[in-house]
C-alpha positions as CSV (number, residue, x, y, z in Angstrom):
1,X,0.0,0.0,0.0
2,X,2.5,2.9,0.9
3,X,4.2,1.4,-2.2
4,X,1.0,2.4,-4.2
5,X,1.0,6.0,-2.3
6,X,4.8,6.9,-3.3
7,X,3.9,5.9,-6.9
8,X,1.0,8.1,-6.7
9,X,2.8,10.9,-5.1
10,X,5.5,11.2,-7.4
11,X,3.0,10.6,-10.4
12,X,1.9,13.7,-9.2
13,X,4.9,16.0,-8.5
14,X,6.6,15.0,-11.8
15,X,3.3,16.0,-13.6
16,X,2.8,19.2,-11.7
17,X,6.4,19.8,-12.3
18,X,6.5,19.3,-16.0
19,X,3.0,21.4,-16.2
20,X,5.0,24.0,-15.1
21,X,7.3,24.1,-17.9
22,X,4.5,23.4,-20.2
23,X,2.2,26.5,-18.7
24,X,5.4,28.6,-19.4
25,X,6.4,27.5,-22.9
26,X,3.3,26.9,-24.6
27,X,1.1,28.7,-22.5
28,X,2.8,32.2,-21.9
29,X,3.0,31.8,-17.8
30,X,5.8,33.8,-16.6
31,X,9.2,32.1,-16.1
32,X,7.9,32.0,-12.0
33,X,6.3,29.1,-13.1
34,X,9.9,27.0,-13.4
35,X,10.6,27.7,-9.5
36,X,7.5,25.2,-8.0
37,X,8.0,23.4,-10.9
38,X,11.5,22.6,-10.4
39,X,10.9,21.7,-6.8
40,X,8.4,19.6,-7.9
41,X,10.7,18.0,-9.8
42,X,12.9,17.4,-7.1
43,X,10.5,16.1,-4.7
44,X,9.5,13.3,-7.8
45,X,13.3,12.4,-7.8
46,X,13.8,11.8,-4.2
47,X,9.9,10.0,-3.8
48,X,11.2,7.5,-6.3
49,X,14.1,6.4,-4.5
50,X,11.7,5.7,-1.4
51,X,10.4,2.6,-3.8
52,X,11.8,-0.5,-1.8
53,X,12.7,-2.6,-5.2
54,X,16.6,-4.2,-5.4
55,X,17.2,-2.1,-8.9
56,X,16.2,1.3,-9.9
57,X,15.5,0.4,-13.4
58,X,12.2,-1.9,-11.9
59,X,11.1,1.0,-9.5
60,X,11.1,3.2,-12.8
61,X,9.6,0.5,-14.9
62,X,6.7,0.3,-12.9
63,X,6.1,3.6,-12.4
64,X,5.8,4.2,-16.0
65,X,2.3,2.5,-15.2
66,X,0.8,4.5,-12.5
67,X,2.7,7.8,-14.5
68,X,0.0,7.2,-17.3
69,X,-2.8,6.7,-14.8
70,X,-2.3,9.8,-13.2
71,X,-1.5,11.7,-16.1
72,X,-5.2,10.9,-17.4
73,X,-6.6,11.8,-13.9
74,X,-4.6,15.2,-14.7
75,X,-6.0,15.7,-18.0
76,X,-9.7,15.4,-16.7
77,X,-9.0,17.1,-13.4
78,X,-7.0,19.9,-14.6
79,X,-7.5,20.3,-18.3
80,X,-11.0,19.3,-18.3
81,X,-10.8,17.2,-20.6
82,X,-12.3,13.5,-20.1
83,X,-10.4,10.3,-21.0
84,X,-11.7,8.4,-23.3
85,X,-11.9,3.8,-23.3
86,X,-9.0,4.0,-25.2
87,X,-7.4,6.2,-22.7
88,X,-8.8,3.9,-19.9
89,X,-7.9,0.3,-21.3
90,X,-4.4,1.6,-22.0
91,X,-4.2,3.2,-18.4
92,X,-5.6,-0.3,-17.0
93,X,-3.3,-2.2,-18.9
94,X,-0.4,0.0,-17.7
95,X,-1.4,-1.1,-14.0
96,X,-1.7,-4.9,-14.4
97,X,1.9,-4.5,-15.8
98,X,3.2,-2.3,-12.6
99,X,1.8,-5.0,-11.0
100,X,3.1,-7.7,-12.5
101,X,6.7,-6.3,-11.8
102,X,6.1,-4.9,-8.2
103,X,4.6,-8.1,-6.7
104,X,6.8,-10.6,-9.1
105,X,8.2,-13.0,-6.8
106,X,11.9,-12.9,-6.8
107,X,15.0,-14.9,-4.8
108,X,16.0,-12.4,-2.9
């Protein structure tokens, strides 16, 4: 569970962080935008190595699943705009193979 909430967490910050960057570049937000979002950034970074995995590469591998999740909760929560199945099978799919590589069972 706090393995899910990390995940989740850092989902978040990286989104919110390269938002930031996108709000400034394509959407004409001052360059104050890049401070939060670089902390933001930071805070992803550091989350990630909270992930209790013996290898970085399968702590970022299964992130890539909940990223995608979480990055179609952002585009109905923030841009308003509502995934559609396409959206949600791939986002499901994503999470049964974050799954599949978090709760593996491996020598240790």
């Amino acid at each position: 569970m706090l393995t899910a909430l990390v995940y989740a967490a850092a989902a978040l910050a990286e989104i919110a962080g390269c938002f930031s960057f996108w709000a400034w570049l394509r959407l004409g937000k001052s360059a104050l935008w890049l401070i939060p979002g670089t902390a933001s950034l930071l805070l992803f970074a550091w989350l990630l190595t909270l992930i209790d995995v013996s290898a970085a590469g399968r702590a970022y591998a299964a992130y890539g699943g909940v990223y995608v999740t979480v990055s179609l909760l952002w585009l109905w929560a923030m841009e308003g705009v509502w995934p559609d199945r396409f959206d949600l099978g791939g986002a499901a799919l994503c999470l049964i193979g974050a799954a599949v590589i978090v709760l593996a069972p491996r020598a240790a």
